[in-house]
C-alpha positions, 0 to 999 in steps of 0.5 A, a space after each residue: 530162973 524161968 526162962 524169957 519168950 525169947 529163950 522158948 522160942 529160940 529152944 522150940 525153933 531148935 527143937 523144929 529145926 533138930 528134932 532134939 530140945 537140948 539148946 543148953 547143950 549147944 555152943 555160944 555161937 549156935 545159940 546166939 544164931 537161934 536168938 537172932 533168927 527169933 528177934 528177926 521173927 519178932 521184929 517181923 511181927 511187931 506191926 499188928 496185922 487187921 484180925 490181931 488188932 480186931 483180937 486185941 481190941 475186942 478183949 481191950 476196948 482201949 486196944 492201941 497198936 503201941 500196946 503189942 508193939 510195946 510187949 514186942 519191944 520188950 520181948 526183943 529187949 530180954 
């Protein structure tokens, strides 16, 4: 199964934080603990910042805010 975004960032967050990519090796606990930190920097992000709207709406002129907050949502649903 390839792996969510969720699941790679939870991985490259352990590997920043540990220096050691090995997040199948760690406990539920641990892991659960990386997912939520990731979910937390999602939801974080979800509101579009200027230039993020600016980059969406130059390669997608109909660009609407609901369209990343829409990918976000389901980031954070997987």
């Amino acid at each position: 199964m390839t792996e969510t975004p969720l699941y790679r960032a939870a991985r490259a967050l352990m590997k920043s934080q540990s220096g050691v990519d090995d997040f199948d090796a760690l406990d539920d606990e641990m892991q659960k603990g990386l997912l939520d930190d990731v979910r937390a920097v999602l939801a974080a992000v979800r509101e579009p910042s200027e230039a993020m709207w600016d980059a969406g709406f130059e390669i997608y002129p109909k660009y609407q805010e609901e369209h990343w907050q829409a990918m976000i949502d389901a980031a954070l649903a997987e």
